[in-house]
PLY file of the C-alpha trace (Angstrom):
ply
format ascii 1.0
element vertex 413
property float x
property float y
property float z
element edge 412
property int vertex1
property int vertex2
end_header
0.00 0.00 0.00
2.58 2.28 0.98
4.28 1.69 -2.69
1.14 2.06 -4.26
-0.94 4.84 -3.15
-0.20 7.67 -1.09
-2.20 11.20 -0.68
-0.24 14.92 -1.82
-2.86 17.56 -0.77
-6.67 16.86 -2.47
-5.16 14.29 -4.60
-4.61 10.65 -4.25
-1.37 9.56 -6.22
-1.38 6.25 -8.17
1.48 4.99 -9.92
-0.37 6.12 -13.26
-3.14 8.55 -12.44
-3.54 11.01 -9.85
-7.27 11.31 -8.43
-8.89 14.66 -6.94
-10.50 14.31 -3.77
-11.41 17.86 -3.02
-15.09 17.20 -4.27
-15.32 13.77 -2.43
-17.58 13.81 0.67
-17.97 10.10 1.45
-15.33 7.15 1.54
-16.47 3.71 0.75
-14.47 0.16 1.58
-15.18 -3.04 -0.05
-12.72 -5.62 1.25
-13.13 -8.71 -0.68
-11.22 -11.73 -0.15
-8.46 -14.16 1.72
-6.16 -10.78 2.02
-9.02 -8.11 2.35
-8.17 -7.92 6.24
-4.71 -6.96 5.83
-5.21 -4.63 2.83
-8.12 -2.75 5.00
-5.93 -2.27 7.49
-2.86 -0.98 5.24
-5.73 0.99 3.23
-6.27 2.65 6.63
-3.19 3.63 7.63
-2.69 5.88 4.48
-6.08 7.95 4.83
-5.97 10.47 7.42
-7.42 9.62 10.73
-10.40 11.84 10.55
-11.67 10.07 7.35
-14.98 8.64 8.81
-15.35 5.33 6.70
-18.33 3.30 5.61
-17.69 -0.31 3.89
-18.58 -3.79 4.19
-15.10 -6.35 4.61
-16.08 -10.04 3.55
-13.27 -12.91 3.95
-13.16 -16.32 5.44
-11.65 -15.01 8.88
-12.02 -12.91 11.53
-10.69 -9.62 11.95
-8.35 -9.14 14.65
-8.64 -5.16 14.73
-12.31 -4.27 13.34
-12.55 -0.87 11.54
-15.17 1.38 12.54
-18.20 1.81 10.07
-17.23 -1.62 8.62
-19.72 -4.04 8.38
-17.49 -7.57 8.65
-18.75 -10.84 7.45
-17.39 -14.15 7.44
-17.96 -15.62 4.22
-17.99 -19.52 3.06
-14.84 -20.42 0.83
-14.52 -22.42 -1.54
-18.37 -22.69 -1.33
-20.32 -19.59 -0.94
-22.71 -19.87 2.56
-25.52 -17.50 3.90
-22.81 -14.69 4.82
-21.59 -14.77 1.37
-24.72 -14.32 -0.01
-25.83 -11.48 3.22
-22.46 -9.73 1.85
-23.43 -9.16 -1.41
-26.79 -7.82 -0.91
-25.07 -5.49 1.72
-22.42 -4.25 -1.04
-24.70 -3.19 -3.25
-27.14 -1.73 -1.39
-24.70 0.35 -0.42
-23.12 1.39 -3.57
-26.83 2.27 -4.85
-26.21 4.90 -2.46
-23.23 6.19 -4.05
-22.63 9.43 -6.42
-19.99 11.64 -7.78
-19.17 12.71 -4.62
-18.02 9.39 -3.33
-14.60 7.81 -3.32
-15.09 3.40 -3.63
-12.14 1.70 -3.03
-12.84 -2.20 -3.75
-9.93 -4.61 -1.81
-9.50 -7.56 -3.88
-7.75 -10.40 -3.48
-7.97 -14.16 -4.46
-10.96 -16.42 -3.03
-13.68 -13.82 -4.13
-15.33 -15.23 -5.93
-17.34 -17.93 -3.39
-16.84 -14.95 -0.56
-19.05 -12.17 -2.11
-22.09 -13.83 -4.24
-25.72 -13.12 -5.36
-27.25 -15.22 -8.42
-28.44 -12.78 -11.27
-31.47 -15.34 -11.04
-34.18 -14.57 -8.18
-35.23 -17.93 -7.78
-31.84 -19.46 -7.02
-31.83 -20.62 -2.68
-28.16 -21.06 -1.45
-28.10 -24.50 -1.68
-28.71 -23.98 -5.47
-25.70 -21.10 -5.67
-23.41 -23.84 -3.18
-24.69 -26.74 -6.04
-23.30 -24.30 -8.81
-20.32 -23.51 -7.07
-19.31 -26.92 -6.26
-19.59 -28.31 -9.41
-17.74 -25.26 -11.00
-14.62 -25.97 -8.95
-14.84 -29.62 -9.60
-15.24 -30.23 -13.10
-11.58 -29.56 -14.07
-12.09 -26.54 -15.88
-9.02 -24.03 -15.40
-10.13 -20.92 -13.65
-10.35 -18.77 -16.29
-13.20 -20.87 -17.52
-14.62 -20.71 -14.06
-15.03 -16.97 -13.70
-16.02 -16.75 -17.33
-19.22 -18.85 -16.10
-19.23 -16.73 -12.30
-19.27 -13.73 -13.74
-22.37 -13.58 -16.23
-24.13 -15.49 -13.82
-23.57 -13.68 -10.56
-25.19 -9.87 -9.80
-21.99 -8.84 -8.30
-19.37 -10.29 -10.80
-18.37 -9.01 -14.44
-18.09 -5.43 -13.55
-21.68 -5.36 -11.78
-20.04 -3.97 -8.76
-18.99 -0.75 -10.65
-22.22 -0.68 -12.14
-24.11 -0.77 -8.36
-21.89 2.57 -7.90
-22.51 4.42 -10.90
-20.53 8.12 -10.61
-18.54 7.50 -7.72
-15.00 7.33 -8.38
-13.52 4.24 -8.21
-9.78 2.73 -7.50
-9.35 -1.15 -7.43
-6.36 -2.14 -5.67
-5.60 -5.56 -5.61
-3.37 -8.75 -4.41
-3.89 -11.02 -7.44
-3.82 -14.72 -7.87
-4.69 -14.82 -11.38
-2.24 -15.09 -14.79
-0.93 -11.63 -15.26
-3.38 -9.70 -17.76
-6.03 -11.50 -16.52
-7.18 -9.36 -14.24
-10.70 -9.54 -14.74
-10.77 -13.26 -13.13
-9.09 -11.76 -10.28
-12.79 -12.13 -7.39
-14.53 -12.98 -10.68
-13.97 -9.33 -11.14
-16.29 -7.39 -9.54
-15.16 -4.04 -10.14
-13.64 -4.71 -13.60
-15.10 -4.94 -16.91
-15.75 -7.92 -18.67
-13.92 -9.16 -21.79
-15.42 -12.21 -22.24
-19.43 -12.86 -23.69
-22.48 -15.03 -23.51
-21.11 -17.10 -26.60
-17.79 -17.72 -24.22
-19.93 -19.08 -21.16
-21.77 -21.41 -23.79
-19.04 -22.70 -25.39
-17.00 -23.21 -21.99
-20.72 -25.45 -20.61
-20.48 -27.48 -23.73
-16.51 -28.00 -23.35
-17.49 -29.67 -19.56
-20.76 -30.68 -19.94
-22.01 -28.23 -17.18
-25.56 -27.87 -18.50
-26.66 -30.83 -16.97
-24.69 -30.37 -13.81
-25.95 -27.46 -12.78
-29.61 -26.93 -10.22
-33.21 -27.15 -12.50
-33.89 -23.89 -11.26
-30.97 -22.42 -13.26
-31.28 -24.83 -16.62
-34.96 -23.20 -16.88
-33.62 -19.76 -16.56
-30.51 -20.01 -18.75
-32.58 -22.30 -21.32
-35.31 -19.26 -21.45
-32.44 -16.94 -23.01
-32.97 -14.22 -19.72
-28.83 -14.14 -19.06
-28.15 -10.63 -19.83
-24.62 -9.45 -21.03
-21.76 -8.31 -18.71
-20.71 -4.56 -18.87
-17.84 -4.70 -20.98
-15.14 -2.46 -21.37
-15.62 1.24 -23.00
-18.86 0.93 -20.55
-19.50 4.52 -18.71
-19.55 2.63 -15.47
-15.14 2.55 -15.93
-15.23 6.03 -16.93
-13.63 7.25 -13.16
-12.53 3.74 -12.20
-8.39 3.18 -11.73
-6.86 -0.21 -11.32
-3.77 -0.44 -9.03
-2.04 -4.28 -8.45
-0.17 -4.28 -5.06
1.23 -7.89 -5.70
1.26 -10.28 -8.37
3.32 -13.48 -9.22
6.68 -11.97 -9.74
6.67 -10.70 -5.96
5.90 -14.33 -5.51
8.60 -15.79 -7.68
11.35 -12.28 -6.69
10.67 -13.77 -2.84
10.76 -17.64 -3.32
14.14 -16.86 -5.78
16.01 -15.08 -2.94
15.18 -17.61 -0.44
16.01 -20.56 -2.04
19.61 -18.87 -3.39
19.85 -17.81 0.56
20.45 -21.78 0.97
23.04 -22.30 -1.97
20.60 -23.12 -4.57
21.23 -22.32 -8.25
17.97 -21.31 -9.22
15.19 -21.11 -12.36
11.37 -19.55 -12.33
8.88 -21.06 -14.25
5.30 -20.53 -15.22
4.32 -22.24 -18.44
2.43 -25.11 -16.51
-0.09 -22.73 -15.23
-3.74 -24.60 -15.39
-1.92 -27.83 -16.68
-3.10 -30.76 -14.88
-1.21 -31.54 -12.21
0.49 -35.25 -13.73
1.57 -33.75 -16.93
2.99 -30.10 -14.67
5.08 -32.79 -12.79
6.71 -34.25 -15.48
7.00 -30.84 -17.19
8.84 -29.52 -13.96
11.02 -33.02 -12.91
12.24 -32.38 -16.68
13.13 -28.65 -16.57
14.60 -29.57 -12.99
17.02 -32.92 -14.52
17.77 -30.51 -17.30
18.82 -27.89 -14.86
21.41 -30.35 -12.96
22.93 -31.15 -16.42
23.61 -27.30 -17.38
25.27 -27.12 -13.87
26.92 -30.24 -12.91
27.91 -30.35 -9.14
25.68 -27.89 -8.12
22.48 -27.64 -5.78
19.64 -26.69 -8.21
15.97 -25.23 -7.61
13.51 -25.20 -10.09
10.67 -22.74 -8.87
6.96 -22.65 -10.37
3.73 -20.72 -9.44
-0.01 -20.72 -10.91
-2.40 -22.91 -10.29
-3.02 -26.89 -11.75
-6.38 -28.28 -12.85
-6.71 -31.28 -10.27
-10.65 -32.72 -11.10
-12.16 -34.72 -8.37
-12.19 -38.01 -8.63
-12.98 -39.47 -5.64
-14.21 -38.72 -1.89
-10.67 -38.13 -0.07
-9.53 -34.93 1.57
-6.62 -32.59 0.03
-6.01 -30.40 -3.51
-4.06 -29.60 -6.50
-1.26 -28.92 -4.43
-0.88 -32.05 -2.57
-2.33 -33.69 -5.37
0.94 -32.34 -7.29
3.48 -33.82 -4.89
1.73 -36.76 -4.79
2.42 -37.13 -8.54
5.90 -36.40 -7.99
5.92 -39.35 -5.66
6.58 -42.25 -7.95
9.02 -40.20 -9.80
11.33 -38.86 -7.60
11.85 -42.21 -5.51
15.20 -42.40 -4.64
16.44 -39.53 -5.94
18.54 -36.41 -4.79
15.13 -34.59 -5.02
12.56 -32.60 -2.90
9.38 -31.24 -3.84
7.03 -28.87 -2.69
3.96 -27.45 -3.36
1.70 -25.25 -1.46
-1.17 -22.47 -1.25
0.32 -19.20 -0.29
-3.46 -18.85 1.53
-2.39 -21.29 4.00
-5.33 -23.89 2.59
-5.12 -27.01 -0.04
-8.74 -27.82 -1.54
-10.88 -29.05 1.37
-8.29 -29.95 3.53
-6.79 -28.11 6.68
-2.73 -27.57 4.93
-1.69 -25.70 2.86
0.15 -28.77 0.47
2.76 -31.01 1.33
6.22 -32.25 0.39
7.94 -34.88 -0.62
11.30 -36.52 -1.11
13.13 -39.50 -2.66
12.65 -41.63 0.76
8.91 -41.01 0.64
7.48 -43.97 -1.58
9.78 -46.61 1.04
8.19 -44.93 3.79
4.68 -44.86 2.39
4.93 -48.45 1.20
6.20 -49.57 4.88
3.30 -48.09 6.30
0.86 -49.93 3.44
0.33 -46.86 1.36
-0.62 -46.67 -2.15
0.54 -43.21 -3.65
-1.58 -44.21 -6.88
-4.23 -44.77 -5.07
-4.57 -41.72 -2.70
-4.63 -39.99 -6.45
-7.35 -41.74 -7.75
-9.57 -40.79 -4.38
-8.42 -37.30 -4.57
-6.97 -37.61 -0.94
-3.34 -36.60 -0.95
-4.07 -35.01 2.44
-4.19 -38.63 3.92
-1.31 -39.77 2.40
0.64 -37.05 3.63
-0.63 -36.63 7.20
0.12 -40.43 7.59
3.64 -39.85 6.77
3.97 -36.22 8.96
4.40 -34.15 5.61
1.97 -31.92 5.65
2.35 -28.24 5.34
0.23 -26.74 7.86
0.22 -22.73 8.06
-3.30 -22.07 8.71
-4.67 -18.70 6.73
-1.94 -16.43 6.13
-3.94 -13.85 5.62
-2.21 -13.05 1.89
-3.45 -14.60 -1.60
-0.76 -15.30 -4.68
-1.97 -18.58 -6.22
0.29 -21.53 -5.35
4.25 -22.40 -5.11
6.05 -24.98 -5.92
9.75 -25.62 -4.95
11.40 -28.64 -6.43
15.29 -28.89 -5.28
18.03 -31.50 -6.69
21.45 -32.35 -5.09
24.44 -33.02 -6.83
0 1
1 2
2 3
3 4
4 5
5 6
6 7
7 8
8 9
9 10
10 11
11 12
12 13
13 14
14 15
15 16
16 17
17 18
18 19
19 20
20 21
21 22
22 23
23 24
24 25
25 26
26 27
27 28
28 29
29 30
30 31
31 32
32 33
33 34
34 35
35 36
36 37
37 38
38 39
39 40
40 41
41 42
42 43
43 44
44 45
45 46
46 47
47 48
48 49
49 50
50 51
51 52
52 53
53 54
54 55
55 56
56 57
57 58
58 59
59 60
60 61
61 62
62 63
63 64
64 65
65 66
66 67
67 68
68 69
69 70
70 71
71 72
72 73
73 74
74 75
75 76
76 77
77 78
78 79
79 80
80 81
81 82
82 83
83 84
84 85
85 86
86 87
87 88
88 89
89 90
90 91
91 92
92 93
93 94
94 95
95 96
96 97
97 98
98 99
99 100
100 101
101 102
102 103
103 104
104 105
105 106
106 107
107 108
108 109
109 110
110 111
111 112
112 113
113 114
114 115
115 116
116 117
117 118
118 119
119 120
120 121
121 122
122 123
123 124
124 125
125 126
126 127
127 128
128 129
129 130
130 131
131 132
132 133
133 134
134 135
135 136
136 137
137 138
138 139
139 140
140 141
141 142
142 143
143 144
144 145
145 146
146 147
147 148
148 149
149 150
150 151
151 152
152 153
153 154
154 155
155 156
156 157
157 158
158 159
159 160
160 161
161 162
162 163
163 164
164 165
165 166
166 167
167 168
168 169
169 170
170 171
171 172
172 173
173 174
174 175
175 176
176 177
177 178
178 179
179 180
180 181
181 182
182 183
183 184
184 185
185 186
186 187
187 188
188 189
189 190
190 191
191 192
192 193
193 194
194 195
195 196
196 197
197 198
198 199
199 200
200 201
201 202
202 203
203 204
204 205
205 206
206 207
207 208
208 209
209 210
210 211
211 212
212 213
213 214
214 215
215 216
216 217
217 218
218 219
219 220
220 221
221 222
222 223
223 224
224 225
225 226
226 227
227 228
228 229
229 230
230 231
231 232
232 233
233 234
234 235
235 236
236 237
237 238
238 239
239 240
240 241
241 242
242 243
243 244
244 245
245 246
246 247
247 248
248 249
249 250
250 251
251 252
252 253
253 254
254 255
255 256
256 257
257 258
258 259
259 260
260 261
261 262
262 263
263 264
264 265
265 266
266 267
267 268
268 269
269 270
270 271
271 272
272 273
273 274
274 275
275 276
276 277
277 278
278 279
279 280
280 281
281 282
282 283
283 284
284 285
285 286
286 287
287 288
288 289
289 290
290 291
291 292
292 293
293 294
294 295
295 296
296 297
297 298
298 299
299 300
300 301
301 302
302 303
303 304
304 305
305 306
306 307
307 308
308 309
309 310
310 311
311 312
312 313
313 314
314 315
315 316
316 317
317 318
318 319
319 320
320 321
321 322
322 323
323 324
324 325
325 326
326 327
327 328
328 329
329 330
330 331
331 332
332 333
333 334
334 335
335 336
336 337
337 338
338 339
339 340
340 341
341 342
342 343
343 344
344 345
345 346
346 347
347 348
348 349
349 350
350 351
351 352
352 353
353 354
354 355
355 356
356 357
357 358
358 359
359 360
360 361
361 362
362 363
363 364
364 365
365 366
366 367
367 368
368 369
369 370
370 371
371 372
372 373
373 374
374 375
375 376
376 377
377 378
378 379
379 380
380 381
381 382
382 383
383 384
384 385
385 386
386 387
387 388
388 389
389 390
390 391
391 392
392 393
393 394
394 395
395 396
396 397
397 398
398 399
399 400
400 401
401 402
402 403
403 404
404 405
405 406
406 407
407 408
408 409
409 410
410 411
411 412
């Protein structure tokens, strides 16, 4: 925040646009997300004291220091639950409130999207959004395929959020867990506009066979043709809206590089297996990482990836695409000089309570002498297990922060 934004007189400076405040009566917070505690709080610190604040703050935690005029809700992740949906009619009532007098700043960061959500269609309970939800997140779609869905289905996704606050100026600063230039999947994008169409949502239902999937109640909506378009960009909505990225993935990759040369690694950033599935990113990576070692022979290597895998469901276990990944590295690393991690930098793997796990060339003898099948743990989507059995878990609990996942693979001479 402090890199970011700061105020010079009436005017709040951006690292590309400066924004006049003189005329600005009311300030507005919308904290959405795994990070929107921590970015309220450093949001805070920059405004002057006196600013009295209104706002609504949504994330899966608590806040340790509540702001005052904040309404806080704990929100359902990576299934929406009744506070996701309370948020989001609490958000936009209060942006219909807004005009060109106010100042919006929207918080986001990654996990948004299930944390902040009201269906476009009025006959659509929560257990029909949770049904939609789930079977979004489980049918092996990458996520930009996800949000594509999220946001022309959602009343607060696609830009609707900007929409709710019409003339108000508006600066989106944000801690992203998306590709870089795809911003707009960053929350679903709430406060962005939309580049991608009804035809896109269509063809991405046909690609997974969603249709089908998804509650009665919306199959009679979308099959009477009443999903309207998202507000796409050129849209008078973005008019006085400013987009600001606090941290991406190469603060990710510039921190992970550092620290793994701090321990006398020769290292290599990668990102090309971003929404691979997880198998196919492990031999991708073990590859990059044995090709590594042979450019420098006799030294300790790293090979250091971010992004996020495709990891579909395929049976009732506990864990996620991280631990799913090191599972898959399992087989392939046994008894080798090799190490691999992989973990959420939210602190949480899938359904289960780590954040990934990490394995090594002794872990297939030590799973077998305990009777476990790596294979198997893969095919009933509970890496978790298999890793808690052997103590190799990566527990962290919420960190709080948001930006997407890390892997660490390291090879000894």
């Amino acid at each position: 925040m402090e890199r970011k934004l700061r105020q010079e007189g009436t005017r709040f400076l951006l690292p590309d646009v400066s924004v006049d405040v003189a005329r600005i009566s009311r300030v507005v917070v919308i904290g959405i997300g795994k990070a929107a505690h921590v970015m309220v709080t450093g949001l805070v610190s920059l405004l002057p004291s006196a600013t009295p604040l209104e706002g609504v703050v949504s994330a899966p935690t608590e806040p340790t220091a509540p702001v005052a005029g904040l309404h806080y809700f704990r929100s359902g992740h990576p299934i929406p639950n009744k506070e996701s949906m309370g948020a989001a009619v609490e958000i936009l009532r209060l942006l219909r409130t807004c005009d060109q007098h106010t100042l919006v700043f929207f918080l986001l960061s990654g996990g948004g999207s299930a944390l902040v959500e009201l269906p476009l269609d009025p006959s659509l309970h929560l257990k029909d959004v949770q049904e939609i939800h789930r079977t979004l997140v489980t049918c092996g779609a990458p996520i930009d395929a996800m949000n594509t869905v999220r946001r022309h289905l959602s009343a607060v996704k696609g830009g609707r959020l900007a929409l709710a606050a019409g003339a108000a100026q508006k600066i989106t600063l944000a801690v992203t867990d998306v590709p870089s230039g795809k911003e707009a999947a960053l929350a679903s994008g709430p406060s962005l506009p939309d580049p991608t169409t009804i035809d896109d949502v269509c063809r991405v239902f046909a690609e997974y066979n969603l249709l089908k999937r998804f509650p009665l109640a919306l199959q009679h909506w979308l099959n009477a043709g009443q999903m309207p378009e998202s507000p796409k960009p050129g849209h008078s909505a973005f008019s006085n809206a400013h987009f600001v990225l606090l941290l991406g993935m190469e603060d990710l990759f510039h921190a992970a590089h550092h620290a793994v040369e701090a321990h006398g690694y020769l290292s290599c950033c990668d990102n090309s297996t971003d929404d691979w599935p997880v198998e196919k990113a492990a031999d991708k990576l073990l590859t990059q990482l044995e090709a590594w070692q042979r450019e420098n022979p006799g030294r300790r290597v790293a090979m250091i990836a971010d992004g996020e895998l495709s990891s579909p469901v395929t049976g009732n276990g506990v864990g996620g695409r991280n631990s799913a990944f090191v599972l898959a590295c399992v087989e392939k690393i046994a008894r080798r000089k090799i190490t691999v991690l992989s973990a959420g930098t939210d602190g949480i793997d899938g359904n289960s309570p780590a954040a990934g796990a990490v394995a090594d060339g002794d872990t297939l003898a030590r799973a077998n002498s305990l009777g476990l099948d790596p294979r198997a743990a893969f095919r009933q989507s509970d890496a978790y297990s298999f890793f808690s059995k052997l103590d190799d878990t990566v527990v962290t609990g919420p960190t709080g922060n948001n930006l997407r996942d890390l892997r660490i693979m390291l090879a000894e001479p």
